[in-house]
C-alpha positions as CSV (number, residue, x, y, z in Angstrom):
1,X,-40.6,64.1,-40.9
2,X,-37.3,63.7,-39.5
3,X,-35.3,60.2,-38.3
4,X,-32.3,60.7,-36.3
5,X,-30.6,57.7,-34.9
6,X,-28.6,59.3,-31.4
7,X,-25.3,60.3,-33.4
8,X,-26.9,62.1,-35.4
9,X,-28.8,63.6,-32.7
10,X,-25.5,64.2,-30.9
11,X,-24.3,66.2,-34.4
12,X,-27.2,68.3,-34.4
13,X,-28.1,68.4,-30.7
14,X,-28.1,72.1,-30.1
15,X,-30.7,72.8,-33.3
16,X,-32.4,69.8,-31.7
17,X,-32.9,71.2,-28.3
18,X,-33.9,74.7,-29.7
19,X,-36.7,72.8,-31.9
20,X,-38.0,71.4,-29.0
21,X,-38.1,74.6,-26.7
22,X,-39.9,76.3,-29.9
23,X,-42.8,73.9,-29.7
24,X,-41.6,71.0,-32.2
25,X,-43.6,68.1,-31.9
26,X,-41.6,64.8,-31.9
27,X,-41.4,61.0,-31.1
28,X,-38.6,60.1,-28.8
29,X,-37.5,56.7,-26.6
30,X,-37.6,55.9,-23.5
31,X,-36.7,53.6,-20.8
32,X,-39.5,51.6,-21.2
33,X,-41.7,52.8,-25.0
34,X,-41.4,55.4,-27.6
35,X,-43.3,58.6,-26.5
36,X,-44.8,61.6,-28.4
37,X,-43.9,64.8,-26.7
38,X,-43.4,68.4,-27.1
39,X,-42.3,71.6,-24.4
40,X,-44.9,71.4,-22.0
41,X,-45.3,75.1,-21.4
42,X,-46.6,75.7,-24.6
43,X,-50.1,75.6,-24.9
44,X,-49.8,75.3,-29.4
45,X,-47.9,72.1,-28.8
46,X,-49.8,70.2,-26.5
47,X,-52.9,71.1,-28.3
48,X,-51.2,69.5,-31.4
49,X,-50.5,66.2,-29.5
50,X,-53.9,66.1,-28.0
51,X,-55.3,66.5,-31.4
52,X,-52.7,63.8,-33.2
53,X,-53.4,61.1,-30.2
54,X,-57.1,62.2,-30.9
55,X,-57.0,62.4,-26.8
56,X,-59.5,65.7,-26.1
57,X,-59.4,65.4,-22.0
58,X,-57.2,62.6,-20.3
59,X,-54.0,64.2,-18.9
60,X,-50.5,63.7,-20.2
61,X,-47.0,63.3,-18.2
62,X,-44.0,65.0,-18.5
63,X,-40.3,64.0,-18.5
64,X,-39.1,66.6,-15.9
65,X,-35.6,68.8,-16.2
66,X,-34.1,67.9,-13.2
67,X,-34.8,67.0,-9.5
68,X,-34.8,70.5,-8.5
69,X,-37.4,71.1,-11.2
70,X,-39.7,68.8,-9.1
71,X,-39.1,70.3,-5.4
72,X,-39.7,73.4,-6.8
73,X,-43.0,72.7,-9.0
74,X,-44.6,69.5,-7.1
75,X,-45.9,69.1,-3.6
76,X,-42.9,66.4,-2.5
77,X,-44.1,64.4,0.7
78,X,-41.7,62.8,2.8
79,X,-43.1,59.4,1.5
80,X,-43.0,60.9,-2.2
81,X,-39.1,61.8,-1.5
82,X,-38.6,57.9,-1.2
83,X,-40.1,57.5,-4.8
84,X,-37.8,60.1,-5.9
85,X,-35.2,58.3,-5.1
86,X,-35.7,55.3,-7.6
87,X,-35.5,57.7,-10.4
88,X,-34.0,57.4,-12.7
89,X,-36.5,54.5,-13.5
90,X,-40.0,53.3,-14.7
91,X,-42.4,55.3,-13.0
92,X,-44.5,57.6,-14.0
93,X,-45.3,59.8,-10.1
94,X,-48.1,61.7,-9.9
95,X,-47.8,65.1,-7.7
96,X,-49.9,67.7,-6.7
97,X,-48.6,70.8,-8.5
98,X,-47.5,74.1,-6.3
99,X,-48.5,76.2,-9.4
100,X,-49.2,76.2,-12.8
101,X,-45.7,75.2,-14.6
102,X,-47.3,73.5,-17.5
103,X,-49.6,74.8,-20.5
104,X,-53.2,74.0,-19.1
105,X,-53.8,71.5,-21.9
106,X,-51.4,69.3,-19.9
107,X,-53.7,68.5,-17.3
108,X,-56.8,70.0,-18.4
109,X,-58.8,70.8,-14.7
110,X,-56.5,69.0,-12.7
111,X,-54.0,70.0,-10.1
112,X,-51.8,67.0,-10.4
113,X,-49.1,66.3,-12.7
114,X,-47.2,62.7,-14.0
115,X,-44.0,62.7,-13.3
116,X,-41.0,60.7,-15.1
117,X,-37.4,60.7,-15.1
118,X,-36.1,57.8,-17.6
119,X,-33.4,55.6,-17.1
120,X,-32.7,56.4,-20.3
121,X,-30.7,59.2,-22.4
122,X,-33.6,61.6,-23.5
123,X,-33.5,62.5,-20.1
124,X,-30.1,64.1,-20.6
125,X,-31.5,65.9,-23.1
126,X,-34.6,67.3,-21.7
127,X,-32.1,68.5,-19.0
128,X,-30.3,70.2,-21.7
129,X,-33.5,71.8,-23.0
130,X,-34.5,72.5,-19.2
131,X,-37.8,72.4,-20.2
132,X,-40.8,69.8,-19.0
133,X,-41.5,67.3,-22.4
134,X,-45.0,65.4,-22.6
135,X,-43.9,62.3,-22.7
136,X,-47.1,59.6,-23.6
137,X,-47.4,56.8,-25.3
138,X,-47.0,57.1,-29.3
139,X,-51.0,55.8,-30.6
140,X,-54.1,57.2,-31.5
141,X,-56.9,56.3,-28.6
142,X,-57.6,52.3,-27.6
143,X,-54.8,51.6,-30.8
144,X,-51.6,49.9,-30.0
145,X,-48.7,52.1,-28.9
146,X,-45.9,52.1,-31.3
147,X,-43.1,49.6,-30.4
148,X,-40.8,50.6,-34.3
149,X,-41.2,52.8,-37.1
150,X,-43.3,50.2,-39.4
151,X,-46.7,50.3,-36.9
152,X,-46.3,54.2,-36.7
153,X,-50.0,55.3,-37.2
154,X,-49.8,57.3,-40.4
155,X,-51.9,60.3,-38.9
156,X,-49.4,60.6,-36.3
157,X,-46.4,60.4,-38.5
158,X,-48.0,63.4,-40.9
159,X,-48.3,65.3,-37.6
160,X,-44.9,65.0,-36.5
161,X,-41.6,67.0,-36.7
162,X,-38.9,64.4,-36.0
163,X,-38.4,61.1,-34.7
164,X,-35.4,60.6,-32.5
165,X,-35.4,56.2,-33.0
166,X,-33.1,53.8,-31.6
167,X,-35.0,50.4,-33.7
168,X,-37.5,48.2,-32.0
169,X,-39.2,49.1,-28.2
170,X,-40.0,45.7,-26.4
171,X,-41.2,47.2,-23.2
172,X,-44.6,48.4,-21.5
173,X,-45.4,51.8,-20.3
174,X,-44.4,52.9,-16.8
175,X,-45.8,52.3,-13.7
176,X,-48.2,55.2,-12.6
177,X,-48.2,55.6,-8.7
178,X,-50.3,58.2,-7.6
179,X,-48.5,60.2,-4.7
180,X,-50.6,62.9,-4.0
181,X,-53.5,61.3,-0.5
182,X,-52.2,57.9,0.1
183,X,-49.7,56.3,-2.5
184,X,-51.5,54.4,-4.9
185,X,-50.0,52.2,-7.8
186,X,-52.1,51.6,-10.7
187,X,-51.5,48.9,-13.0
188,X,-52.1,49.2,-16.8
């Protein structure tokens, strides 16, 4: 496993983003905690996280490539376009999906997809890659998520590729609001 701090990310950037569109599995920050995430679109990776968060079903979010990535994957409402609007942020918006742009084992059943776009600059570089990451918190099931490097669950550290770490995460996972019927915000 890996550490880059971000200049050395920005010295190895391109190598980087082709690890990550070629399935790497990774830890990386966030506006709010540290996620685990991988290319959404491939089925191999996700399965990987699943199996390293020891999550079989629940469904994971992605960081999206752009705006335009949305409109043209998600079901945007006129009262989802106002949500839009306050990303970049700490939200986490759920969507019904116009087809199937992420590996099944995304969303296993569902027709709905979590939505975030960081305030933060791993968006940049998911733009860059211009592929949807998973993006969920870094813990095995009902564990504490990982807020620095020394509470990293061991399993999940033997699992990973690299960690991109910027020191200690303070914050709390994003707000979910569900904007696929009526909007809904669910607290954590």
């Amino acid at each position: 496993m890996r550490i880059l701090n971000f200049e050395e990310l920005n010295l190895e950037k391109q190598s980087i983003i082709d690890s990550i569109i070629n399935g790497a599995v990774f830890i990386h920050p966030t506006d709010t905690i540290y996620g685990i995430g991988c290319n959404a679109e491939l089925s191999k990776a996700v399965r990987k996280v699943r199996q390293l968060k020891a999550r079989a079903t629940n469904p994971f979010s992605v960081i999206a490539p752009s705006f335009d990535w949305i409109k043209e994957n998600c079901i945007v409402t006129k009262e989802a376009e106002e949500w839009l609007e306050k990303l970049p942020g700490p939200y986490t918006l759920i969507f019904k999906l116009k087809n199937n742009c992420v590996a099944k084992e995304v969303n296993p059943g569902l027709n709905t997809l979590g939505i975030r776009i960081p305030n933060h600059w791993i968006r940049k570089l998911v733009a860059e890659a211009d592929v949807p990451v998973v993006t969920t918190s870094v813990n095995r099931v009902n564990e504490d998520y990982m807020t620095s490097l020394e509470d990293l669950d061991s399993g999940i550290k033997a699992g990973i590729d690299f960690v991109l770490y910027e020191g200690k995460k303070e914050g709390k996972p994003s707000k979910i609001i569900d904007l696929t019927e009526t909007i809904k915000i669910i607290e954590r």
